[in-house]
C-alpha positions in Angstrom: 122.9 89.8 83.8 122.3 92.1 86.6 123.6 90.9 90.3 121.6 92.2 92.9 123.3 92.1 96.5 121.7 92.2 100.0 123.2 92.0 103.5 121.6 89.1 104.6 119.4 85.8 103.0 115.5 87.2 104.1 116.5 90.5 102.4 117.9 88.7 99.3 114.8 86.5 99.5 112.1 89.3 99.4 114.0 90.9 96.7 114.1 87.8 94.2 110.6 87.3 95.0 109.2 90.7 93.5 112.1 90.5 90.8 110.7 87.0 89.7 114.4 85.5 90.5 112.5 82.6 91.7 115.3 79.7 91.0 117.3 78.8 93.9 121.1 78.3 93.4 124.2 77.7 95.7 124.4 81.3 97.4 122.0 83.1 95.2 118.5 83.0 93.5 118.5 84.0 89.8 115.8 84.6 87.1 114.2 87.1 84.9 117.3 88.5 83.7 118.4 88.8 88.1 121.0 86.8 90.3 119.8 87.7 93.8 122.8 87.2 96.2 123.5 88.0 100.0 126.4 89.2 102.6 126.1 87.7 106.4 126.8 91.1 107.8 130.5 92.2 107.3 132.4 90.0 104.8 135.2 91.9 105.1 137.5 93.9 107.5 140.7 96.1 108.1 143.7 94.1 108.1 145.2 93.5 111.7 148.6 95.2 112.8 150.4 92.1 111.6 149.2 92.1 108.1 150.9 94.8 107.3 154.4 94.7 109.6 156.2 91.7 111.3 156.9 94.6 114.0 153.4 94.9 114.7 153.0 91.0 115.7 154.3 91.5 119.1 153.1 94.1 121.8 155.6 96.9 122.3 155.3 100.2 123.6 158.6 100.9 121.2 156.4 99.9 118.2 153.9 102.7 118.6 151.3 104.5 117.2 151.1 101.5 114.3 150.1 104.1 111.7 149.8 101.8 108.2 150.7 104.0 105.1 148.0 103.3 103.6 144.5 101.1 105.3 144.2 97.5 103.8 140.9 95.1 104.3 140.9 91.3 104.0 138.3 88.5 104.3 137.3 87.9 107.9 138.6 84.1 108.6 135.5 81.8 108.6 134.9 79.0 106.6 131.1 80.3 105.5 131.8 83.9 104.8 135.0 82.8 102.7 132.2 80.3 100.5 130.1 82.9 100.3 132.4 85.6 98.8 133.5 82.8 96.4 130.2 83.2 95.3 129.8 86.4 94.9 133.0 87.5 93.6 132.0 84.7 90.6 128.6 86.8 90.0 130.4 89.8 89.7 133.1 89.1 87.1 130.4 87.9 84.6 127.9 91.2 85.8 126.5 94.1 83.5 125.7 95.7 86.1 125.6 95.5 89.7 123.0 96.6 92.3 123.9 96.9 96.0 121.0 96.3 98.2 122.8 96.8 101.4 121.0 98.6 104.3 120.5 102.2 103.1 122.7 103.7 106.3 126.5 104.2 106.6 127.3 100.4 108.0 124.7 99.2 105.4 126.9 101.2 102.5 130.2 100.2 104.1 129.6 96.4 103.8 129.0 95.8 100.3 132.0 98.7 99.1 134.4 96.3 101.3 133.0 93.3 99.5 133.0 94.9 95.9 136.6 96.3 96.3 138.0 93.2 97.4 136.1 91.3 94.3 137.6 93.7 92.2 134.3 94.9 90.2 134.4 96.8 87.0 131.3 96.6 85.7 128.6 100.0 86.3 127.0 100.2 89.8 123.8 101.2 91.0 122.4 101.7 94.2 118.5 100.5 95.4 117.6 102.8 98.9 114.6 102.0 100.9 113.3 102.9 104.0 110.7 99.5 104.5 110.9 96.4 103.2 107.4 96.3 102.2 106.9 94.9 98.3 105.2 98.2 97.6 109.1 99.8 98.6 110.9 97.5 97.4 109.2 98.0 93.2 109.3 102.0 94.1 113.3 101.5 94.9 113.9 99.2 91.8 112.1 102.0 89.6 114.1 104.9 91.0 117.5 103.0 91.6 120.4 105.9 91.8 123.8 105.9 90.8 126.5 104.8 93.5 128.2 107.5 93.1 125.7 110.0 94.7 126.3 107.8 98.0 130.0 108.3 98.2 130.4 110.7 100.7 128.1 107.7 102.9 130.9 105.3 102.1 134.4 107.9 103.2 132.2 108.6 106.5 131.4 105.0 106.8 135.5 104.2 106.2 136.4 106.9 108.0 134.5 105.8 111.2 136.1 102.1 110.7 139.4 103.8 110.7 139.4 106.1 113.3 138.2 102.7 115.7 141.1 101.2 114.0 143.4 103.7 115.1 142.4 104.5 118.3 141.7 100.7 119.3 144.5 98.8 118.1 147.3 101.7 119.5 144.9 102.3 122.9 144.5 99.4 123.9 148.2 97.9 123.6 149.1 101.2 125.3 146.8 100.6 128.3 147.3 97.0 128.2 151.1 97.5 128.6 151.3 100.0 131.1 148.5 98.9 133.4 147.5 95.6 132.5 149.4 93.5 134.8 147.7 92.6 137.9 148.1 91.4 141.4 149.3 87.6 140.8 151.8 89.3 137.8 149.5 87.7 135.0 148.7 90.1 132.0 145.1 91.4 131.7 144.5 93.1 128.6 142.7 96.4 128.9 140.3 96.8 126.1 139.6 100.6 124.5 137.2 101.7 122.0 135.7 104.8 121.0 132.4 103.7 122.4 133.1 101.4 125.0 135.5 103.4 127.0 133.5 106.9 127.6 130.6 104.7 128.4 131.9 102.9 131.3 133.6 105.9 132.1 130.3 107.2 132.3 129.1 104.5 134.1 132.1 104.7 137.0 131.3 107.8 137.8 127.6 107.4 138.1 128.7 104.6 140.5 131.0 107.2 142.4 128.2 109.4 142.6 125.8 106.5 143.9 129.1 105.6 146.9 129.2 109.1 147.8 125.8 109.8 148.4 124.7 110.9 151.9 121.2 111.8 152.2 120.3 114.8 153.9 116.9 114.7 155.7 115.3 117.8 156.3 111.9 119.1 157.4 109.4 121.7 155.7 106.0 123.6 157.1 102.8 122.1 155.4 98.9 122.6 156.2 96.0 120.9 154.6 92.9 123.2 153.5 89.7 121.8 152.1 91.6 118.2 151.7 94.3 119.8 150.0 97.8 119.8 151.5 99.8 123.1 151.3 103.6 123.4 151.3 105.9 126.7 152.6 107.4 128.6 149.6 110.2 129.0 151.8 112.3 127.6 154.3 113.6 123.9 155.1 115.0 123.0 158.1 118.0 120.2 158.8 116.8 119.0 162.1 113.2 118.0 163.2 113.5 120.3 166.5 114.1 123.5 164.5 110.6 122.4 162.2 108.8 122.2 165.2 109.8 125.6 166.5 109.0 127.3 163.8 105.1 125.4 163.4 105.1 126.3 167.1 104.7 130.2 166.1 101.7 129.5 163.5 99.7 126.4 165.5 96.2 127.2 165.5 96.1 130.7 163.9 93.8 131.1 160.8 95.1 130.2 157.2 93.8 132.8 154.9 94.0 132.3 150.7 95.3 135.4 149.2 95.8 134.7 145.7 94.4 132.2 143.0 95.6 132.4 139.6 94.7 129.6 136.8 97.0 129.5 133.5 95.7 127.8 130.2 98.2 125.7 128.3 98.7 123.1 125.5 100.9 119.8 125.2 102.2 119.1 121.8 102.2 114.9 120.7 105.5 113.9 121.4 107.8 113.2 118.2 107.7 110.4 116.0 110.6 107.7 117.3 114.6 107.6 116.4 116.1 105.1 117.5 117.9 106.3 120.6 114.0 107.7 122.1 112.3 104.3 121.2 115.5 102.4 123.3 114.7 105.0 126.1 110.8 104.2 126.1 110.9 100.5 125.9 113.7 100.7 129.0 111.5 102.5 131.1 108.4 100.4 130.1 109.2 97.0 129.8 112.7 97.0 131.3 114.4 96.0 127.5 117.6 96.4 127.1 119.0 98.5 124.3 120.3 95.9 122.2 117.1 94.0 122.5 115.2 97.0 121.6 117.3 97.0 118.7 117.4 93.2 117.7 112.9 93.7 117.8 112.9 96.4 115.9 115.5 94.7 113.5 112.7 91.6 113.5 109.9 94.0 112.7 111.7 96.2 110.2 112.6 92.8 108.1 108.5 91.8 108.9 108.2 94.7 106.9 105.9 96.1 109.4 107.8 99.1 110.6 110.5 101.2 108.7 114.2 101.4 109.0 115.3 101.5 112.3 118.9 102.8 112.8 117.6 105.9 112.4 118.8 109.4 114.0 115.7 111.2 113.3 112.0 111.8 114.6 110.9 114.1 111.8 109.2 112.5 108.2 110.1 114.1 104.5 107.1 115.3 102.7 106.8 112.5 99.9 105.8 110.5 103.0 102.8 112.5 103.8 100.4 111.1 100.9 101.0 107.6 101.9 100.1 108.3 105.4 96.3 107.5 105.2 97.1 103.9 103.8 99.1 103.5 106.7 96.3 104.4 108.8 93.9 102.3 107.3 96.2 99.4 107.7 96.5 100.1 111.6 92.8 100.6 111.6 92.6 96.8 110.6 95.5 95.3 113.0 94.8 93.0 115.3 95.4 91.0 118.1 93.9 88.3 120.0 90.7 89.1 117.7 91.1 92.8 119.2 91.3 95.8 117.5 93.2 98.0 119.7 93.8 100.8 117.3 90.4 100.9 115.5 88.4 103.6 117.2 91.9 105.7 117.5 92.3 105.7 113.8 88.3 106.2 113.7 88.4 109.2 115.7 90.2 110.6 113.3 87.0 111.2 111.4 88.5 110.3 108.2 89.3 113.8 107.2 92.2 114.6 105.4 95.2 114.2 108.3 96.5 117.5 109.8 100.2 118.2 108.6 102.7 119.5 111.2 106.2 120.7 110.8 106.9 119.1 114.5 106.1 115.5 111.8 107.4 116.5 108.4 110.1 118.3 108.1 112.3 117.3 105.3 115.1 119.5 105.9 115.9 117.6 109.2 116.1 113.8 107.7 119.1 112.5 106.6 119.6 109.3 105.0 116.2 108.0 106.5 113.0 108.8 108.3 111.8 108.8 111.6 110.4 104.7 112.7 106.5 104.4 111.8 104.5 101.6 110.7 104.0 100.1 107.4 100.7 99.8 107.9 101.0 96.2 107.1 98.9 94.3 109.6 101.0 92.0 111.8 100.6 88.7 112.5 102.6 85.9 114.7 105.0 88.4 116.6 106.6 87.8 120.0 105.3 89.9 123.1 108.3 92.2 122.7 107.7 92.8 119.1 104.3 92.9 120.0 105.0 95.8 122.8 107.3 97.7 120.6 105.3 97.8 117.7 102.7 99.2 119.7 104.6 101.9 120.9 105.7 102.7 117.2 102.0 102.3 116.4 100.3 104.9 119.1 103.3 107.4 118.7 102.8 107.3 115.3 98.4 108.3 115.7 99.0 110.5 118.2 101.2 112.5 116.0 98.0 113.5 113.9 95.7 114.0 117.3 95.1 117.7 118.5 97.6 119.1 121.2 96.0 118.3 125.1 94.8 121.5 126.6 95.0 121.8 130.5 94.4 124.4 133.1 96.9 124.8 136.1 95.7 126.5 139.2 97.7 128.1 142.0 97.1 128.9 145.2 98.6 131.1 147.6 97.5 131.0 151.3 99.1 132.7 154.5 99.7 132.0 158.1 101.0 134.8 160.8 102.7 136.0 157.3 104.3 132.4 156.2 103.4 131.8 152.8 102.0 128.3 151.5 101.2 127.1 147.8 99.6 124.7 146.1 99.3 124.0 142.5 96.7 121.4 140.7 96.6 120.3 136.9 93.2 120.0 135.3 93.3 118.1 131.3 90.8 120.4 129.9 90.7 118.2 126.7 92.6 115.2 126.3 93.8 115.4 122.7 96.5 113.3 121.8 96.5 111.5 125.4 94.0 109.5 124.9 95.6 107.0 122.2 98.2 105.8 125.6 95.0 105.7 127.6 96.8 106.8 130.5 95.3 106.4 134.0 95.4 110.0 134.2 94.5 111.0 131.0 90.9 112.0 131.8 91.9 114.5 134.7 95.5 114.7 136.5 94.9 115.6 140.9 94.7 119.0 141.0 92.4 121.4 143.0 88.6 122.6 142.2 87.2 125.5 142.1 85.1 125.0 145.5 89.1 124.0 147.1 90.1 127.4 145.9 87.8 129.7 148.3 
């Protein structure tokens, strides 16, 4: 019998279901030669500092740096998780063979080692990797499954991450907590520290510093309007208001004269396919999510199977993804929503000609354990307004990619007062390429000055 493992139940389900493991049992599905079972998250952790010294139960600044001898892990203390590994540590005494179908990332490879070491597993191992949970993926994984092996340097990084947290958490924040933890009213507070945590409020204190300290400085600059357009001094900006006025005093009423105009051609590149970290940073500035809810959406749509993994570090694709992009295409060109089509005439505009290939998109030298976030091509149905708004993003950043770079002109012009020099500069969209898939309000043409300004 071979025991198939996921991280969590609507994985384990979707697996069964292509592998015909249709028959439901207490903590797994089974059938067609399978037993389908599932993790909830981390099973297992690193033993505390009192699991492996009676020294280590009680804070002391004399007991430190707890440095075990060698790291331990043990089952995390709930009543479902302990029931669960029951289960699965049954399966994998009577397996031939084991497949882990943990998330194909470091965390995802880190789980299910925790939970086969502390089950004690013999038997041979093989590993499925995927980057969608589509069925078409999930068949392609099963029919290319590697040997675990090959992802052992995934699991040491994975352990060695948990370890240096463990390290630096447990003897930190005892340190911290003893020295400084005690507070007005002589109660103890303890002072939490963590690889992550810490630099970011530090981060986040001196941000706040910066914000405290702030004085605005007001200050005053020479400008002039020509033809509707307002020009600003290239030089020169003065503290107080009285010494702006003298200095327009000199040029009041004399002629302004335009002694140079000089336009530049230039191109804007699509922007790069999403990693995690840029798709955070977009739906923060757009619809005010959070990161964590940015991350618990995309989570939602990845397991929808209508968007790819998403703890990804990367924005470019491998090659092998290329021939599959058209399907993808095709199933954006028939989404939906609200009986709209929002993505129809993008796709369309395409003109159905084979889809341009750019190293700025595939570049398989710069992925790593997975690919940059793009659609399935799946068409959606029933999602939330925030899965709805980040799959959109994913969706148009993912066209554009394939539209041709926007080409703009930007014009400069110099003018002159009693020998004071004034510019202005103006930004035509000569073409508006990729630009037009986010439909921006100033897509068509940004402000800028005309010809007939420029005389």
């Amino acid at each position: 019998m071979k025991v198939c493992i996921a991280e969590k139940p609507s994985v384990a389900r979707d697996i069964a279901r292509i592998l015909g493991a249709n028959k439901s049992c207490d903590g797994y599905m089974e059938g067609n030669g399978y037993q389908v079972t599932w993790t909830f998250g981390h099973l297992c952790e690193l033993k505390e500092p009192n699991d492996y010294s009676e020294n280590w139960k009680h804070w002391s600044l004399a007991a430190l740096p707890m440095i075990p001898p060698r790291f331990g892990i043990k089952l995390i203390e709930d009543e479902g998780i302990k029931k669960q590994f029951a289960v699965i540590e049954k399966l994998y005494h009577a397996a031939d063979e084991i497949i882990n179908c943990g998330d194909a990332g470091q965390e995802g490879e880190l789980i299910q080692r925790w939970v086969m070491q502390k089950a004690g597993v013999k038997c041979p191992v093989k590993r499925l990797w995927i980057s969608s949970m589509t069925d078409e993926a999930i068949r392609e994984g099963f029919a290319s499954l590697k040997e675990q092996d090959v992802y052992q340097p995934l699991y040491l990084a994975g352990l060695s991450r948990a370890i240096g947290d463990w390290l630096l958490g447990m003897n930190a924040t005892r340190l911290y907590t003893l020295k400084y933890g005690n507070n007005n009213y002589g109660k103890g507070q303890v002072l939490s520290i963590g690889r992550v945590q810490t630099p970011t409020l530090a981060l986040i204190v001196q941000r706040q510093k910066e914000i405290n300290n702030f004085k605005p400085e007001p200050y005053w600059v020479l400008a002039t309007v020509y033809r509707d357009t307002q020009f600003t001094a290239t030089k020169g900006k003065f503290t107080s208001k009285e010494e702006g006025e003298k200095a327009f005093s000199t040029i009041e009423g004399k002629p302004f004269t335009i002694t140079n105009v000089t336009k530049k051609k230039g191109t804007e590149q699509p922007k790069q396919l999403y990693d995690l970290t840029s798709l955070q940073v977009d739906c923060n500035r757009k619809y005010g999510y959070s990161a964590e809810m940015t991350l618990n959406t995309i989570q939602s749509l990845y397991e929808k199977k209508l968007t790819t993994y998403p703890r990804v570090d990367t924005q470019y694709l491998p090659d092998d993804v290329y021939p599959k992009c058209p399907q993808t295409m095709n199933g954006l060109f028939q989404t939906a929503f609200a009986g709209k089509r929002p993505y129809a005439e993008l796709v369309k505009a395409l003109g159905g000609k084979p889809l341009p290939k750019s190293k700025r998109v595939f570049d398989g030298s710069k992925v790593t354990d997975h690919h940059a976030i793009i659609p399935t091509g799946i068409p959606p149905q029933g999602l939330t307004d925030a899965e709805k708004n980040v799959y959109d993003l994913i969706a148009r950043r993912f066209i554009a990619a394939f539209y041709p770079d926007c080409k703009f002109s930007t014009t400069t012009v110099i003018g002159e007062v009693d020998g004071i020099e004034f510019k202005v500069t103006g930004k035509e969209i000569l073409d508006q390429g990729w630009r037009v898939v986010f439909a921006t309000p100033n897509a068509a043409k940004e402000k800028g000055i005309t010809d007939d300004q420029s005389a």
